[in-house]
N, CA, C, O and CB atoms as a CASP TS submission, in Angstrom:
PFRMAT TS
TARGET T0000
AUTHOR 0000-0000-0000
METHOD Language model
MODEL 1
PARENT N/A
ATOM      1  N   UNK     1       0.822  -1.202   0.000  1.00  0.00           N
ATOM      2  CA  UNK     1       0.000   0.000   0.000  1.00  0.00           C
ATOM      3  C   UNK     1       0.868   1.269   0.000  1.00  0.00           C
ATOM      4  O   UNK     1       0.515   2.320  -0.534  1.00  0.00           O
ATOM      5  CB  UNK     1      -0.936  -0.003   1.216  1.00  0.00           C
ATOM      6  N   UNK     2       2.075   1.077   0.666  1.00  0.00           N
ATOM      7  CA  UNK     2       2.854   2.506   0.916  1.00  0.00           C
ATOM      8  C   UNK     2       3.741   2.834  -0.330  1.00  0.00           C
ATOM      9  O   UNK     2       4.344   3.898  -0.471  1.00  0.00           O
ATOM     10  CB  UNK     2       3.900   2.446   2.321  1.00  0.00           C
ATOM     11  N   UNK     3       3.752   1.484  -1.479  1.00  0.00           N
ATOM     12  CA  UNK     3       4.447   1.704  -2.949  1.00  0.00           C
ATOM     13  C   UNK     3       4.048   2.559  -4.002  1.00  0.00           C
ATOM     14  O   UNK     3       4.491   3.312  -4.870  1.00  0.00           O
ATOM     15  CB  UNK     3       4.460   0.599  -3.612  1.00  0.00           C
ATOM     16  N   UNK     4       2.059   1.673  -3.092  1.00  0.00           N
ATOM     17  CA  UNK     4       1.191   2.705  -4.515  1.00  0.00           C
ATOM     18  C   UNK     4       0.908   4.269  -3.791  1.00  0.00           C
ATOM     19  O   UNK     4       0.346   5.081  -4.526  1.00  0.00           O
ATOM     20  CB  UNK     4      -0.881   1.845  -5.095  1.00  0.00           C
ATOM     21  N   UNK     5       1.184   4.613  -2.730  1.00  0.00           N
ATOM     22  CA  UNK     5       1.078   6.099  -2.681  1.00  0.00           C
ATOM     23  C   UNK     5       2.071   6.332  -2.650  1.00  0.00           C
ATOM     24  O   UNK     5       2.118   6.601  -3.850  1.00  0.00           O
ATOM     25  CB  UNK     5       0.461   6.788  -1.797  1.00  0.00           C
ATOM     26  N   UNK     6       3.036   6.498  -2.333  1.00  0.00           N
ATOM     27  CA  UNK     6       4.062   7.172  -2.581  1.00  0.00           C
ATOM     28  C   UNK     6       4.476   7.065  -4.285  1.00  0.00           C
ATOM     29  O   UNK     6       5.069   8.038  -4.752  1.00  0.00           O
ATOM     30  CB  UNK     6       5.105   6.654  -1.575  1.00  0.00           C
ATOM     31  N   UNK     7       4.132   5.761  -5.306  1.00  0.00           N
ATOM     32  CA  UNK     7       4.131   6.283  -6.853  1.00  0.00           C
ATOM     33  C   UNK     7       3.331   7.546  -6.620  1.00  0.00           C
ATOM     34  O   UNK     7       3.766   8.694  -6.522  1.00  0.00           O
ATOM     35  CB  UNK     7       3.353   5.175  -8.101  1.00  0.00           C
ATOM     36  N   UNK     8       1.887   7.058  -6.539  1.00  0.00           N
ATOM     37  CA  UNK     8       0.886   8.281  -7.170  1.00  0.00           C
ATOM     38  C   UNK     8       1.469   9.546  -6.570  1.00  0.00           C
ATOM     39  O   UNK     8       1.475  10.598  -7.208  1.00  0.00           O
ATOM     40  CB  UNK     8      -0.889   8.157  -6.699  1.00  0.00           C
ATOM     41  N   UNK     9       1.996   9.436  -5.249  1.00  0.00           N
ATOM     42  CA  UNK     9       2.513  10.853  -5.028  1.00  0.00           C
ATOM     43  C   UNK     9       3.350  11.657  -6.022  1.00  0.00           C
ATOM     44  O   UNK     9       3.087  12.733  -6.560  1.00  0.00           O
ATOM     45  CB  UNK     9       3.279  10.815  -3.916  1.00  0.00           C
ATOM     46  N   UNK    10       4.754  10.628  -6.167  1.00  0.00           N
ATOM     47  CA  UNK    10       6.051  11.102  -6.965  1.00  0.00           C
ATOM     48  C   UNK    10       5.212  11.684  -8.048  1.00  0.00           C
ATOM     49  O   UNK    10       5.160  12.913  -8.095  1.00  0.00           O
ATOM     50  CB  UNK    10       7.271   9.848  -7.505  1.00  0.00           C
ATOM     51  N   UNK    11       4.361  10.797  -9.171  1.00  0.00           N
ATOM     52  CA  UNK    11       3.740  11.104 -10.118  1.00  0.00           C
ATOM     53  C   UNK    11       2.720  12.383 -10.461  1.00  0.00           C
ATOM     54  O   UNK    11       2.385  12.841 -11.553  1.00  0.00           O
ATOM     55  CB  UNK    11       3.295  10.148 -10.189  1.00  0.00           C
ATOM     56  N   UNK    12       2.344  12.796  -9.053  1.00  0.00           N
ATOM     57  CA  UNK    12       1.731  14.062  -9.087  1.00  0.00           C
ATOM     58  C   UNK    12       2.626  15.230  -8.946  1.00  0.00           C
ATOM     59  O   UNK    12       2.464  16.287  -9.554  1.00  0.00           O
ATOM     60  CB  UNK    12       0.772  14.117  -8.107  1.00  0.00           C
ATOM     61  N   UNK    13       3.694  14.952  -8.008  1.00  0.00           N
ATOM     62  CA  UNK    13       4.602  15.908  -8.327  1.00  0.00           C
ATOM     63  C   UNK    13       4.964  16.119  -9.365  1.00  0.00           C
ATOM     64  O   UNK    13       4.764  17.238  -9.838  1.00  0.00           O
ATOM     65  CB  UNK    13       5.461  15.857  -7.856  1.00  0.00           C
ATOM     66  N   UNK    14       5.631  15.129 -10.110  1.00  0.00           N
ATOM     67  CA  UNK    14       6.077  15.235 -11.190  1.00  0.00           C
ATOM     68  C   UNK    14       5.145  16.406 -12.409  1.00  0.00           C
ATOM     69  O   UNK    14       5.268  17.535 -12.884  1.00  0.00           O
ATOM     70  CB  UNK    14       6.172  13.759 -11.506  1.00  0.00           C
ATOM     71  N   UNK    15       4.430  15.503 -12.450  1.00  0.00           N
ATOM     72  CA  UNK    15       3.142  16.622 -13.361  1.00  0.00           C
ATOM     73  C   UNK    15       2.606  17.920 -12.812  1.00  0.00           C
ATOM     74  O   UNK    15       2.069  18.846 -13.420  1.00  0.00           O
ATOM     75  CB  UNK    15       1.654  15.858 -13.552  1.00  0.00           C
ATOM     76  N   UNK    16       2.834  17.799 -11.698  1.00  0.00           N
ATOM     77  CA  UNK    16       2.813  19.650 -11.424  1.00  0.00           C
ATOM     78  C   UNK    16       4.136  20.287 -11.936  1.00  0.00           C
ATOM     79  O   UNK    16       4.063  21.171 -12.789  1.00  0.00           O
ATOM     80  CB  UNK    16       2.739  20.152  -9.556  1.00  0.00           C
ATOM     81  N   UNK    17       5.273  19.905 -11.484  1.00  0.00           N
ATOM     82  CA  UNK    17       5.987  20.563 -12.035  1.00  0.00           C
ATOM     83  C   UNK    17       6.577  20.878 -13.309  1.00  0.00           C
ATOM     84  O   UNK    17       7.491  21.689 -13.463  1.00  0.00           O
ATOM     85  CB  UNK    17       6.460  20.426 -11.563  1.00  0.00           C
ATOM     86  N   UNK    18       5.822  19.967 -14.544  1.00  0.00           N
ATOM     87  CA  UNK    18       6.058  19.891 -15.767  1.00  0.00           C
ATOM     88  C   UNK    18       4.851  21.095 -15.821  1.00  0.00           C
ATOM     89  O   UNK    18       5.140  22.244 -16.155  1.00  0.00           O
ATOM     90  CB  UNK    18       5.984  18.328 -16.546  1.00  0.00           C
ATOM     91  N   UNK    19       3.757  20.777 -15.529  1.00  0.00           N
ATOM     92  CA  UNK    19       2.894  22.179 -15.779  1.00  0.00           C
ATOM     93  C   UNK    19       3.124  23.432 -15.242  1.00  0.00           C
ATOM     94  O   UNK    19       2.735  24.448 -15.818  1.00  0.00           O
ATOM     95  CB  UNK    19       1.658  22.062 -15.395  1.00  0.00           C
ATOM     96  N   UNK    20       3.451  23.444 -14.662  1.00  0.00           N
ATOM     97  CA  UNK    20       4.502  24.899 -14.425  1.00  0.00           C
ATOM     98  C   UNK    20       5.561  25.561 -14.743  1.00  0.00           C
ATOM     99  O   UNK    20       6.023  26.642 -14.379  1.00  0.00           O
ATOM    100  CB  UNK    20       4.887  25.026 -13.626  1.00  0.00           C
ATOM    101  N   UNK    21       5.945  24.603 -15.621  1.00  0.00           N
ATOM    102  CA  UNK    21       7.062  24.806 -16.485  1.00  0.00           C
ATOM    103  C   UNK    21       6.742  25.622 -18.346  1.00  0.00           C
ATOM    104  O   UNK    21       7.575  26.280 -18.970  1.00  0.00           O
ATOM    105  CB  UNK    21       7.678  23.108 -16.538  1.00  0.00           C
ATOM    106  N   UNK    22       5.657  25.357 -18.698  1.00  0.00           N
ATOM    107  CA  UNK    22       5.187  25.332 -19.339  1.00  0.00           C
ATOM    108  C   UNK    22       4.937  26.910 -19.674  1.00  0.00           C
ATOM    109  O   UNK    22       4.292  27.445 -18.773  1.00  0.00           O
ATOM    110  CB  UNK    22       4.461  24.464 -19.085  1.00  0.00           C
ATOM    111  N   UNK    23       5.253  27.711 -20.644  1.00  0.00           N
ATOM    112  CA  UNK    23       4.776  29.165 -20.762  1.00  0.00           C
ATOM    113  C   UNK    23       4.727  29.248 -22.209  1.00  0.00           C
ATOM    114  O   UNK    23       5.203  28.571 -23.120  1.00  0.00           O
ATOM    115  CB  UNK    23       5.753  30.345 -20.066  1.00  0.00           C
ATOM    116  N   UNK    24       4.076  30.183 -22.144  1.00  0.00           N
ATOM    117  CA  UNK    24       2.895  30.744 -24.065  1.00  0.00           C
ATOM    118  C   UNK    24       4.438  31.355 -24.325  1.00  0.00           C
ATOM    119  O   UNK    24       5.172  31.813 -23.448  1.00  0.00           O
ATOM    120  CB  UNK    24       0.788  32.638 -24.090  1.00  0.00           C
ATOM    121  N   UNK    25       4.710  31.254 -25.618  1.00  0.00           N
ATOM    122  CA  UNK    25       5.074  32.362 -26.652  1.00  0.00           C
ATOM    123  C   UNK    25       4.748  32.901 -27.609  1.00  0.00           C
ATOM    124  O   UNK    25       3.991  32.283 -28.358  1.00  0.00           O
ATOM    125  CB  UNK    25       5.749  32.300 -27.048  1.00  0.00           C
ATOM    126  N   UNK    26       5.035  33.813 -27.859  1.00  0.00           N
ATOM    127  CA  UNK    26       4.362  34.402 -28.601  1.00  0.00           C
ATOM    128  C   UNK    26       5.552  35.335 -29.743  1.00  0.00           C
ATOM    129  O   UNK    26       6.735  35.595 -29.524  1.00  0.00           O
ATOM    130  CB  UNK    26       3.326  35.195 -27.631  1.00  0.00           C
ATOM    131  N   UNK    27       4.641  35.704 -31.070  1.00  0.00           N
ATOM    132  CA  UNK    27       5.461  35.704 -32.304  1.00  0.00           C
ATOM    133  C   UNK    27       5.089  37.574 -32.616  1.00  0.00           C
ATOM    134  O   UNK    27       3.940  37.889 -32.926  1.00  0.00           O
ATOM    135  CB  UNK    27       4.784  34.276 -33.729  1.00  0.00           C
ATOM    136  N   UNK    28       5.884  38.351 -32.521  1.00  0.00           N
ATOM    137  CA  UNK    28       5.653  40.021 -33.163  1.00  0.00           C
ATOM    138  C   UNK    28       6.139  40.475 -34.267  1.00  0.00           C
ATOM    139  O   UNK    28       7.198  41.096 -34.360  1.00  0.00           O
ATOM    140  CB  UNK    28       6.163  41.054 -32.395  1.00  0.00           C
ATOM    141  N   UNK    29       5.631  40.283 -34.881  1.00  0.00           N
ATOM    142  CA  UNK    29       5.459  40.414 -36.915  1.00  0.00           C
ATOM    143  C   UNK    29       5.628  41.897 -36.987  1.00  0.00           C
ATOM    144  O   UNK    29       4.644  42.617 -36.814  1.00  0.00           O
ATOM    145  CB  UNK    29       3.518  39.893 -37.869  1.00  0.00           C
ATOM    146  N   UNK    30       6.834  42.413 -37.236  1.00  0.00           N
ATOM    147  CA  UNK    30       7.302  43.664 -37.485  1.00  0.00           C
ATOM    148  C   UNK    30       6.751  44.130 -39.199  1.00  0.00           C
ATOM    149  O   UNK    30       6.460  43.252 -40.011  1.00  0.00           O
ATOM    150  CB  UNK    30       9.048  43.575 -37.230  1.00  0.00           C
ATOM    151  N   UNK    31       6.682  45.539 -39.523  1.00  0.00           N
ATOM    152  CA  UNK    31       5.931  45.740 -41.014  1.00  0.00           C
ATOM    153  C   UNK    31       7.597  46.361 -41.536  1.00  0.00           C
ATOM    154  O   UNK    31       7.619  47.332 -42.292  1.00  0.00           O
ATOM    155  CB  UNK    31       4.126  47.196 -41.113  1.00  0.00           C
ATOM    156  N   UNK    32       8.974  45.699 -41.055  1.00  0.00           N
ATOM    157  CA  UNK    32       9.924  45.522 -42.206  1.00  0.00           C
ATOM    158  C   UNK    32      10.587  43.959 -41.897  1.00  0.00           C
ATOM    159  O   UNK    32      11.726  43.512 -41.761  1.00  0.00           O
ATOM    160  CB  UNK    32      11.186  46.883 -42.230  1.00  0.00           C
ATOM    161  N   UNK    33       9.241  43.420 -41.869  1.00  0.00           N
ATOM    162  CA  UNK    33       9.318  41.692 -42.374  1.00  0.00           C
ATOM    163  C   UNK    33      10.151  40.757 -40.947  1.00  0.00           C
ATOM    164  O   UNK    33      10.563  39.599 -40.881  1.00  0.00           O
ATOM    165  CB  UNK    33      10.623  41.524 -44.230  1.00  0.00           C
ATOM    166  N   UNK    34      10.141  41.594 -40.205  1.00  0.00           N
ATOM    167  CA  UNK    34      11.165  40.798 -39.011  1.00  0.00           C
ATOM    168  C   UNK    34      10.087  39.709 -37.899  1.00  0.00           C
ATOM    169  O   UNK    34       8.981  40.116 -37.542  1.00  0.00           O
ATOM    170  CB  UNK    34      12.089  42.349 -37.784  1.00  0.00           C
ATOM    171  N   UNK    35      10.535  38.566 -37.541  1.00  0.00           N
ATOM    172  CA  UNK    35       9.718  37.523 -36.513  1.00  0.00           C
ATOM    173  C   UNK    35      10.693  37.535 -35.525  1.00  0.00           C
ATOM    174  O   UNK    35      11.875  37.189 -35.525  1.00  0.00           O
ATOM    175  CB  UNK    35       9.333  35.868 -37.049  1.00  0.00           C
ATOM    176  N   UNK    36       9.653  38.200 -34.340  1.00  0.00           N
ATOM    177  CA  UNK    36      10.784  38.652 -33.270  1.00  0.00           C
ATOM    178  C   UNK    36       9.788  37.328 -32.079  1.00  0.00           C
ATOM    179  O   UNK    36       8.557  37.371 -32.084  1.00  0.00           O
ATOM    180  CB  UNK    36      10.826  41.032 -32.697  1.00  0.00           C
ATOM    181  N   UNK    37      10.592  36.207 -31.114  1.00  0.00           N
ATOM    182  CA  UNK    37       9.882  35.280 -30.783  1.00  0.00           C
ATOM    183  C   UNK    37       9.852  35.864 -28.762  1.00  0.00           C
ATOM    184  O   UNK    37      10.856  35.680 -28.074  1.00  0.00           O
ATOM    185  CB  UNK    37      10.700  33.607 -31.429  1.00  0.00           C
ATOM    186  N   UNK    38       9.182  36.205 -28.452  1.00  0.00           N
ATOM    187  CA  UNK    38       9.124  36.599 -27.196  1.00  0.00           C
ATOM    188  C   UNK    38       8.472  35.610 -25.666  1.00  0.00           C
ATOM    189  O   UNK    38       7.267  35.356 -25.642  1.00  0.00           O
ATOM    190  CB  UNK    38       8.369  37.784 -27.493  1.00  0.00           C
ATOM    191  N   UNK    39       9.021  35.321 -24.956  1.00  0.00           N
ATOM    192  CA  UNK    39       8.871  34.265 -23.762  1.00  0.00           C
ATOM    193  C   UNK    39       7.912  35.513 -22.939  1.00  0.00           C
ATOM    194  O   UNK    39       8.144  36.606 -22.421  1.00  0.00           O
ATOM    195  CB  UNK    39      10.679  33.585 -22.830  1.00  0.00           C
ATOM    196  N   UNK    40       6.488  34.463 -23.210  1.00  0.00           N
ATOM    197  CA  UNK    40       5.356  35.148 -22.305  1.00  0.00           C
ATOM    198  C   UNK    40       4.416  36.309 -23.333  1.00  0.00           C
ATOM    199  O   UNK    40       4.437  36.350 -24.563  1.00  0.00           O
ATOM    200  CB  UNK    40       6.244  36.083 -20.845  1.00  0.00           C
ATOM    201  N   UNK    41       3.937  36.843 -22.770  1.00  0.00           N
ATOM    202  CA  UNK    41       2.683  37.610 -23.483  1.00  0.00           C
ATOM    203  C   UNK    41       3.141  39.147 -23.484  1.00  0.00           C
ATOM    204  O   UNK    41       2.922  39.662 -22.387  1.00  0.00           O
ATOM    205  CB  UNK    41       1.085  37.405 -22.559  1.00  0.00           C
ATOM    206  N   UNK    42       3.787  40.123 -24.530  1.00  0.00           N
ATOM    207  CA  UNK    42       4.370  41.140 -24.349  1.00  0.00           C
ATOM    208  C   UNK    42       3.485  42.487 -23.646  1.00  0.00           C
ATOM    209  O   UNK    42       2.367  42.577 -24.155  1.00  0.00           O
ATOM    210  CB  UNK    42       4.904  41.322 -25.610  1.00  0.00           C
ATOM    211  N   UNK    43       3.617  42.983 -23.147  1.00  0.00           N
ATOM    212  CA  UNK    43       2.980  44.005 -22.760  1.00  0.00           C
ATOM    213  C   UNK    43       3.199  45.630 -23.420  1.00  0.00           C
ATOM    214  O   UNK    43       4.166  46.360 -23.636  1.00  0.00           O
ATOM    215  CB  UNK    43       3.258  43.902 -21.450  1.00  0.00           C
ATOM    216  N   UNK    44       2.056  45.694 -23.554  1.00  0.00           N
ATOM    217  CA  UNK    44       2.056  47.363 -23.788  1.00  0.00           C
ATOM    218  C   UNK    44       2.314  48.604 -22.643  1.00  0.00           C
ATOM    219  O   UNK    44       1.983  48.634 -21.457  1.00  0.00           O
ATOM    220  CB  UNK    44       0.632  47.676 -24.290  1.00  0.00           C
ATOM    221  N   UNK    45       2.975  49.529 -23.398  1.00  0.00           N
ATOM    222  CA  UNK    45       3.579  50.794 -22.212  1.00  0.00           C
ATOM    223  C   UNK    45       2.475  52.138 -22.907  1.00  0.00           C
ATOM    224  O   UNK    45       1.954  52.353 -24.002  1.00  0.00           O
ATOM    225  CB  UNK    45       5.960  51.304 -22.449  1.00  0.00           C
ATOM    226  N   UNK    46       2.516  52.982 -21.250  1.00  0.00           N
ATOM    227  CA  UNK    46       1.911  54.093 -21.775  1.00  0.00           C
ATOM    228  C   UNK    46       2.534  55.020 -22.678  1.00  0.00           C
ATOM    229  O   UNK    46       1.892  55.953 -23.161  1.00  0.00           O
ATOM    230  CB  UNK    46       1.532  54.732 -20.857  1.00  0.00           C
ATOM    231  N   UNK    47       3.985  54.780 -22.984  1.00  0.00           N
ATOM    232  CA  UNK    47       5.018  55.422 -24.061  1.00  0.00           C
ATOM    233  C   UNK    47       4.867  55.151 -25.580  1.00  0.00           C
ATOM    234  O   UNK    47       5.203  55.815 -26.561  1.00  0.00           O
ATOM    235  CB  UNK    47       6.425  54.924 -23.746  1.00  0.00           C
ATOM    236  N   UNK    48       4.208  53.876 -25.437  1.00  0.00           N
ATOM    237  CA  UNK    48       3.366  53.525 -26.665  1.00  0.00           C
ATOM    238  C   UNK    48       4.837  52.447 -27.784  1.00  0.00           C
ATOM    239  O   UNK    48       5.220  52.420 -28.954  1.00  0.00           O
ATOM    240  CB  UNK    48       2.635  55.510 -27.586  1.00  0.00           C
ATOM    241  N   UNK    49       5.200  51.694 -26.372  1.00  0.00           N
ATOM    242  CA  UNK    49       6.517  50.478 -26.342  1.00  0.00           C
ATOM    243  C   UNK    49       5.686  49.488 -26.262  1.00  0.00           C
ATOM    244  O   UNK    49       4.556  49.607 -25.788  1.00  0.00           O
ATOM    245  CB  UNK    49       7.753  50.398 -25.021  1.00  0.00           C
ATOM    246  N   UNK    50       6.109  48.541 -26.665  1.00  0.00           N
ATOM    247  CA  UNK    50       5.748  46.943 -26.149  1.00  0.00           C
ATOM    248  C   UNK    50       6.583  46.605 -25.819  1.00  0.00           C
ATOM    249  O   UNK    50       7.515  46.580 -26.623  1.00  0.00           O
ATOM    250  CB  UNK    50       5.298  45.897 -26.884  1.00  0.00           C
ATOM    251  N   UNK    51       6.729  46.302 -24.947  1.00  0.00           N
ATOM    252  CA  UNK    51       8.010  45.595 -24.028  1.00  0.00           C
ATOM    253  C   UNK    51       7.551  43.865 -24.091  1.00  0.00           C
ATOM    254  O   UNK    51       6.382  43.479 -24.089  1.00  0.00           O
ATOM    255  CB  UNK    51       8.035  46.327 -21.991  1.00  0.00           C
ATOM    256  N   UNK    52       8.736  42.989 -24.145  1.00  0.00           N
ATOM    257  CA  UNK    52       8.872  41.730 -23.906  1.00  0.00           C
ATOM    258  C   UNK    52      10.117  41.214 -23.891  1.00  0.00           C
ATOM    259  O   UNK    52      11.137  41.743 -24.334  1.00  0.00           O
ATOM    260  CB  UNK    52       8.215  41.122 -24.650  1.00  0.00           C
ATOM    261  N   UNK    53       9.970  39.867 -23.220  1.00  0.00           N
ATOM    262  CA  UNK    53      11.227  39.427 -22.943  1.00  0.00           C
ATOM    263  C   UNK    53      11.592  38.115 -23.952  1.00  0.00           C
ATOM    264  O   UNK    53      11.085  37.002 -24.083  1.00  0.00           O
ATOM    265  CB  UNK    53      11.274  39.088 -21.372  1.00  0.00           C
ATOM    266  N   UNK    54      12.991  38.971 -24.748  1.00  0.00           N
ATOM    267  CA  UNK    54      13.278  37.474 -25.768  1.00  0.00           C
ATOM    268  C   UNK    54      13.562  35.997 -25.031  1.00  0.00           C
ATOM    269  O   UNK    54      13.282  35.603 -23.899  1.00  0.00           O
ATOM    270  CB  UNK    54      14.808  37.714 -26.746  1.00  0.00           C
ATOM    271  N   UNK    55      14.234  35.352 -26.148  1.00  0.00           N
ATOM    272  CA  UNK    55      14.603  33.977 -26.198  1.00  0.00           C
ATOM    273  C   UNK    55      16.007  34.096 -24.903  1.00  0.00           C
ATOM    274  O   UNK    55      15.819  33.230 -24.049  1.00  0.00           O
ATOM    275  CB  UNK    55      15.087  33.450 -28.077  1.00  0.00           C
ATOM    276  N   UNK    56      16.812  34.628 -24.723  1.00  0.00           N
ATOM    277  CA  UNK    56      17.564  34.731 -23.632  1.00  0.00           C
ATOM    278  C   UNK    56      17.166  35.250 -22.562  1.00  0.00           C
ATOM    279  O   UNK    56      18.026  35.393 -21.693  1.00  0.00           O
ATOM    280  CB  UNK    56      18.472  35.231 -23.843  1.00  0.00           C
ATOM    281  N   UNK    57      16.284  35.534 -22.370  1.00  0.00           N
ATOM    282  CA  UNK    57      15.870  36.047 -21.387  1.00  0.00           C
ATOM    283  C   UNK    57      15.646  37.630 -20.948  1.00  0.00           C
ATOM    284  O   UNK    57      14.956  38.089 -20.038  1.00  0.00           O
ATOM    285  CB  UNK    57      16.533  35.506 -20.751  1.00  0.00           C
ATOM    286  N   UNK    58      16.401  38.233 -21.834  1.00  0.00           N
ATOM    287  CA  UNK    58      16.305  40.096 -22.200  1.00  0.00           C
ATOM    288  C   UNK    58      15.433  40.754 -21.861  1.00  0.00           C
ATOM    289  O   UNK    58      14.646  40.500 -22.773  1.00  0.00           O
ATOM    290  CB  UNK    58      16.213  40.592 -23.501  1.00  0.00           C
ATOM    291  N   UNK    59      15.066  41.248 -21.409  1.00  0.00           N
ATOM    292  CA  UNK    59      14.204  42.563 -21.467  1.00  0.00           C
ATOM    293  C   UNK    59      13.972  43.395 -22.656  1.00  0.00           C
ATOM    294  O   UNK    59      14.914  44.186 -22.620  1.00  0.00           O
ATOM    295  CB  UNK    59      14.722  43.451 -20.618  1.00  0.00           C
ATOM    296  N   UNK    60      13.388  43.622 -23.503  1.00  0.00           N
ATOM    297  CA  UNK    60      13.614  44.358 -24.967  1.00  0.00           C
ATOM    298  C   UNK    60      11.861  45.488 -24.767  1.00  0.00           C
ATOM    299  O   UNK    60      10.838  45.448 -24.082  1.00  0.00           O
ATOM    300  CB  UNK    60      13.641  42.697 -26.809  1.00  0.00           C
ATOM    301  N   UNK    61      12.269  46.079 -25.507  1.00  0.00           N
ATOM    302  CA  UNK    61      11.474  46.881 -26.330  1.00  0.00           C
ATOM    303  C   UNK    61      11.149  47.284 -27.488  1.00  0.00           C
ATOM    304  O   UNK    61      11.912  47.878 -28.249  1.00  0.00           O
ATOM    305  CB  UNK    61      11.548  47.500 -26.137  1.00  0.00           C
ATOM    306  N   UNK    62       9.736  46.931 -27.770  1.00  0.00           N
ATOM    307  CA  UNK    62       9.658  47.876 -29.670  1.00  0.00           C
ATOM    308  C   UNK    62       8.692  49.046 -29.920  1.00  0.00           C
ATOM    309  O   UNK    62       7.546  49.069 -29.473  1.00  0.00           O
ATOM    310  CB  UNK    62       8.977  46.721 -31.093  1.00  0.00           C
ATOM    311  N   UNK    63       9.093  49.750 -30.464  1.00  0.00           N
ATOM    312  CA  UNK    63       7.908  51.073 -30.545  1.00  0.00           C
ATOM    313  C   UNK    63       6.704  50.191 -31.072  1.00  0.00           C
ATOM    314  O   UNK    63       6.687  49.392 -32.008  1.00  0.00           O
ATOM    315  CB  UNK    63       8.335  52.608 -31.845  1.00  0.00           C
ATOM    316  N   UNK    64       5.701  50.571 -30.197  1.00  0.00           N
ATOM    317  CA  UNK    64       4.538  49.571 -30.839  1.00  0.00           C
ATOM    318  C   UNK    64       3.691  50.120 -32.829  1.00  0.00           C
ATOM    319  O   UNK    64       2.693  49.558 -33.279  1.00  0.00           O
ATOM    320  CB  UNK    64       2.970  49.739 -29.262  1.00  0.00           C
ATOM    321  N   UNK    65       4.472  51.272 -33.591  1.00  0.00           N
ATOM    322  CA  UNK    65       4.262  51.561 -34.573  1.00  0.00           C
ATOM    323  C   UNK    65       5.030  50.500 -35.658  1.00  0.00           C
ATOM    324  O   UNK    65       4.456  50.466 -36.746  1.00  0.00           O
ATOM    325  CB  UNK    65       4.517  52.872 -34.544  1.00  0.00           C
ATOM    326  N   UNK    66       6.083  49.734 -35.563  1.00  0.00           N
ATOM    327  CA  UNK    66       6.691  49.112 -36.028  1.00  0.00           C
ATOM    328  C   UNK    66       6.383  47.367 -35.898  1.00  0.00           C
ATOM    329  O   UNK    66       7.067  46.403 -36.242  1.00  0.00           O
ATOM    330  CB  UNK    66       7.723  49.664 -35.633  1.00  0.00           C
ATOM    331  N   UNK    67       4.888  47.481 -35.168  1.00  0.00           N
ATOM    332  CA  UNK    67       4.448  46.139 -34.858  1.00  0.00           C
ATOM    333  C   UNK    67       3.500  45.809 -36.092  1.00  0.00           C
ATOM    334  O   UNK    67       2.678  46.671 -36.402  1.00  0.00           O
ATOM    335  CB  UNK    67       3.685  46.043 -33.358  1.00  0.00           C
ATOM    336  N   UNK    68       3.551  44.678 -36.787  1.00  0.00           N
ATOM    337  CA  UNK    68       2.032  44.692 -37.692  1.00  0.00           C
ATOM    338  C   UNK    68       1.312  43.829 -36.724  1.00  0.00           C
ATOM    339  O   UNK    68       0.208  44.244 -36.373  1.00  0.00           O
ATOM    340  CB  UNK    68       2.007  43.929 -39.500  1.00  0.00           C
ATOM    341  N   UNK    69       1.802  42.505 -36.137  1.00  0.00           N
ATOM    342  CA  UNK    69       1.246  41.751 -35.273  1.00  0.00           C
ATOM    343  C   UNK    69       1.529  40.740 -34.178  1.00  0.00           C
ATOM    344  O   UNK    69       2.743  40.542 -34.228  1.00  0.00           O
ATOM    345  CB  UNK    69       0.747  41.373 -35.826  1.00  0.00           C
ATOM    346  N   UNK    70       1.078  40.120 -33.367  1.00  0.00           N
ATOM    347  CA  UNK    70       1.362  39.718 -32.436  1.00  0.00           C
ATOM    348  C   UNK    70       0.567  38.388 -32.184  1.00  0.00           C
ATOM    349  O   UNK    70      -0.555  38.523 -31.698  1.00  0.00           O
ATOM    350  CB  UNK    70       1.291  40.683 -31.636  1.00  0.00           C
ATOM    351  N   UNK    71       0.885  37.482 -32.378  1.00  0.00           N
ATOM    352  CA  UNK    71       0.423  36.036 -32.103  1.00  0.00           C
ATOM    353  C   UNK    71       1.290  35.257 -31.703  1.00  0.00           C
ATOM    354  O   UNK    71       2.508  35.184 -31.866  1.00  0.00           O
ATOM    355  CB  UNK    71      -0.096  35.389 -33.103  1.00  0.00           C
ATOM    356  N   UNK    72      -0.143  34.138 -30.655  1.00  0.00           N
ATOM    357  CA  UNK    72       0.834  32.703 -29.799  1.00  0.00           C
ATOM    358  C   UNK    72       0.769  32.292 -31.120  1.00  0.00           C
ATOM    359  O   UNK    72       0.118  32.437 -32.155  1.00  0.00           O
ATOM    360  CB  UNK    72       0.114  31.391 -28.311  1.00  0.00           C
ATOM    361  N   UNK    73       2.242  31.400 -30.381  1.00  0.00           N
ATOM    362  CA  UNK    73       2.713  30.177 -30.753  1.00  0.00           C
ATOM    363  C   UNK    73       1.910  29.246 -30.302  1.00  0.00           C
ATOM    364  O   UNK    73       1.567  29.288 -29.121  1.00  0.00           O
ATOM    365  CB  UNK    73       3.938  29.936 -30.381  1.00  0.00           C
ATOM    366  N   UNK    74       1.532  28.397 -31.011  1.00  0.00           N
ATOM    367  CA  UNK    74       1.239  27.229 -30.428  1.00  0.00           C
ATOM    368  C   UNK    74       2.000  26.117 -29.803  1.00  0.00           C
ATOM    369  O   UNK    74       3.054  25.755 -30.326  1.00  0.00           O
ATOM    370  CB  UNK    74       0.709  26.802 -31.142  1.00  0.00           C
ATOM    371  N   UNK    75       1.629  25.643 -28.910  1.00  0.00           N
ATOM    372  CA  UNK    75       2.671  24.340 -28.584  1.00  0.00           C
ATOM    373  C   UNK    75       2.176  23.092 -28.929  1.00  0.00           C
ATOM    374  O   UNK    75       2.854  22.084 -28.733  1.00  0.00           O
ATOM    375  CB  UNK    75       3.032  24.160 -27.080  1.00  0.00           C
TER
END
């Protein structure tokens, strides 16, 4: 009895922490043809920036006039 809970335990851990691992990206389609790939959902500034954070981990910014669009990735 103490094999099969402690599996089902390990096993729930396990899968929580794979789902938490797990984050959206998302793709910002510049209008001079550029695919810029950003970790997480970028946010808009009252400066009229979108800020997001690349593939290394960066902090970046783009004037949001130079955006055509912004879509997830799917996983």
């Amino acid at each position: 009895m103490k094999k099969i809970t402690f599996s089902m335990l390990a096993a729930l851990i396990a899968l929580s922490a794979l789902t938490g691992c797990t984050r959206t990206s998302y793709a910002i389609h510049t209008n001079d043809g550029r695919t810029i790939v950003s970790d997480g959902k970028p946010k808009e500034t009252e400066a009229g920036l979108l800020g997001y954070t690349d593939a290394n981990g960066v902090k970046q910014q783009i004037n949001k006039q130079e955006v055509k669009e912004v879509s997830e990735i799917p996983h």
